[in-house]
C-alpha positions as CSV (number, residue, x, y, z in Angstrom):
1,X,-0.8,125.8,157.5
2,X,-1.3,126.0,153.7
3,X,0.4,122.7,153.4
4,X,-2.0,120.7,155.9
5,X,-5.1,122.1,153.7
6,X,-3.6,121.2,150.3
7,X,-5.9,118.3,150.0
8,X,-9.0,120.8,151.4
9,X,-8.5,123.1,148.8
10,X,-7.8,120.3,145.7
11,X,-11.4,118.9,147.4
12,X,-12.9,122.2,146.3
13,X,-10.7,123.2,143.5
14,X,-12.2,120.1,141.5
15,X,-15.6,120.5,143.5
16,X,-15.4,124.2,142.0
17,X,-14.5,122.9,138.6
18,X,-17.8,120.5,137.8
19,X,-19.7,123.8,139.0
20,X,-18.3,124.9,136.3
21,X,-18.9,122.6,134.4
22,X,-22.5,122.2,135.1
23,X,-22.6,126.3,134.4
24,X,-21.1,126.0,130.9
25,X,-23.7,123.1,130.1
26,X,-26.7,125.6,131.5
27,X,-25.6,128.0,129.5
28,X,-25.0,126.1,126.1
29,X,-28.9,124.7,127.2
30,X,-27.1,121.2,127.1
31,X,-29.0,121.1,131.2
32,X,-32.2,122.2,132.2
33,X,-32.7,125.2,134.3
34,X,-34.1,122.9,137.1
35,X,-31.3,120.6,136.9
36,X,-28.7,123.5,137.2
37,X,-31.0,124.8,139.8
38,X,-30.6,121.7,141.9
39,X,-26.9,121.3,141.3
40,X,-26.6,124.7,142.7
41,X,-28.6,124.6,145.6
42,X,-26.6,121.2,146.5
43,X,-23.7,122.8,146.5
44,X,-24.9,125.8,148.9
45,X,-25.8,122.8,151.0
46,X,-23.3,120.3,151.1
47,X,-20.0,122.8,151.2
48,X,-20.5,123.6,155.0
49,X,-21.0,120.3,156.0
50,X,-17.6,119.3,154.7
51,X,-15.9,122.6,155.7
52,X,-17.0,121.6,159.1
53,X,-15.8,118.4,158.5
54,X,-12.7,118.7,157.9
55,X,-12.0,121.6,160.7
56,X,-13.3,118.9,163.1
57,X,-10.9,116.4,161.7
58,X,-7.9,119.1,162.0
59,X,-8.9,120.2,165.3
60,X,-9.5,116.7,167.0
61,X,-6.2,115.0,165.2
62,X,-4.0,115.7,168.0
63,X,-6.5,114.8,170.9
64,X,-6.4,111.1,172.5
65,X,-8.6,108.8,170.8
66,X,-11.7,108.8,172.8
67,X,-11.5,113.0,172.1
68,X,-11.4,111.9,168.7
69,X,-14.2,109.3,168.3
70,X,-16.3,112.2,169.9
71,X,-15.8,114.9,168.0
72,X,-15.7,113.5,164.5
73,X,-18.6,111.1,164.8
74,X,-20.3,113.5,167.3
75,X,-19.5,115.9,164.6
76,X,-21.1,113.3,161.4
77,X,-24.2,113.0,163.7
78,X,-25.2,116.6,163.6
79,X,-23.7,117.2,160.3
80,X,-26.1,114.4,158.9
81,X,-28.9,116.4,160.9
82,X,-28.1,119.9,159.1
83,X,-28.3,118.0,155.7
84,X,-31.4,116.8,156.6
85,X,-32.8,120.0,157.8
86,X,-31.7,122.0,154.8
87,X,-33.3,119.3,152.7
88,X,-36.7,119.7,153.7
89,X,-36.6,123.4,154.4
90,X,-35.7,123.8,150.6
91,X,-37.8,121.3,149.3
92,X,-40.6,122.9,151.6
93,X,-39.7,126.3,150.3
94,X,-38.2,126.1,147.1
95,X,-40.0,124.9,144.1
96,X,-37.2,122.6,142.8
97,X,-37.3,119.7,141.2
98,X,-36.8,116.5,144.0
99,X,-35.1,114.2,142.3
100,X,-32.3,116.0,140.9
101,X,-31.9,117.6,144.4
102,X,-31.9,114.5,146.3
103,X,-29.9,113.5,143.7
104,X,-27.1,115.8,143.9
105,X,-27.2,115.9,147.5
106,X,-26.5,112.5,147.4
107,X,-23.9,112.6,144.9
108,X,-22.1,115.8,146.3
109,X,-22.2,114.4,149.5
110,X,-20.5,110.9,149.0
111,X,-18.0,113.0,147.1
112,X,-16.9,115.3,149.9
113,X,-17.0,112.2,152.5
114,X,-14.6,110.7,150.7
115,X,-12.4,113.6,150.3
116,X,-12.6,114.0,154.4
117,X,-11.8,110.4,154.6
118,X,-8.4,111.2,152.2
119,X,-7.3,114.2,154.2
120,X,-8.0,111.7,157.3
121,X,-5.7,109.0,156.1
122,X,-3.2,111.3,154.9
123,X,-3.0,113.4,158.0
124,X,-2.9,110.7,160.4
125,X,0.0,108.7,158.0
126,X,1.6,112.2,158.4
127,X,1.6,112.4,162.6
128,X,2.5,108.6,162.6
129,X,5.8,109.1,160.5
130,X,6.4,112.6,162.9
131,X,6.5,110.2,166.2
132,X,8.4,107.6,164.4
């Protein structure tokens, strides 16, 4: 099991490292409180929606195509609903600076896609060299 995640946990191993990163620079006052602020809450935001991700990915890899299709862009449409949701509920609620939020939601969320479209192409060149 550990060895069909590796590329799930190296996602948020170097996800968890520009936290970090972004931490150290709050703290040497290099970033802004509301720029750290933002960063932060993007994270909270954008972490479930690729942990969702990818189980869907994992769960549906096995299914028939159509199954697939369904589940993972089924999955993308309410995922991209959730995103939106938590948007506006912590811009609403939250007094946090907009365009770093937007920002980093942007930015965190591009990065995560593309780390779900890795594990995608490297678990489906993985079941294609099993049936060979």
């Amino acid at each position: 099991m550990l060895q069909k995640n590796k590329l799930f946990f190296l996602a948020i191993f170097i996800d968890l490292v520009i936290l970090l990163f972004f931490l150290a620079a709050f703290l040497q006052n290099f970033i802004k409180h509301d720029f750290f602020l933002a960063v932060l809450l993007a994270q909270i935001v954008v972490l479930p929606n690729f942990a969702v991700g990818f189980l869907a990915i994992m769960w549906s890899l096995n299914k028939n195509e159509q199954i697939f299709l369904l589940i993972v862009l089924g999955g993308m449409l309410f995922r991209m609903a959730y995103i939106l949701g938590m948007v506006f509920l912590l811009l609403h609620f939250l007094k946090i600076n907009q365009k770093y939020f937007i920002f980093d939601i942007f930015l965190f969320y591009f990065y995560f896609l593309i780390a779900e479209i890795f594990i995608l192409a490297k678990q489906k060149t993985i079941i294609t060299d099993k049936k060979t």
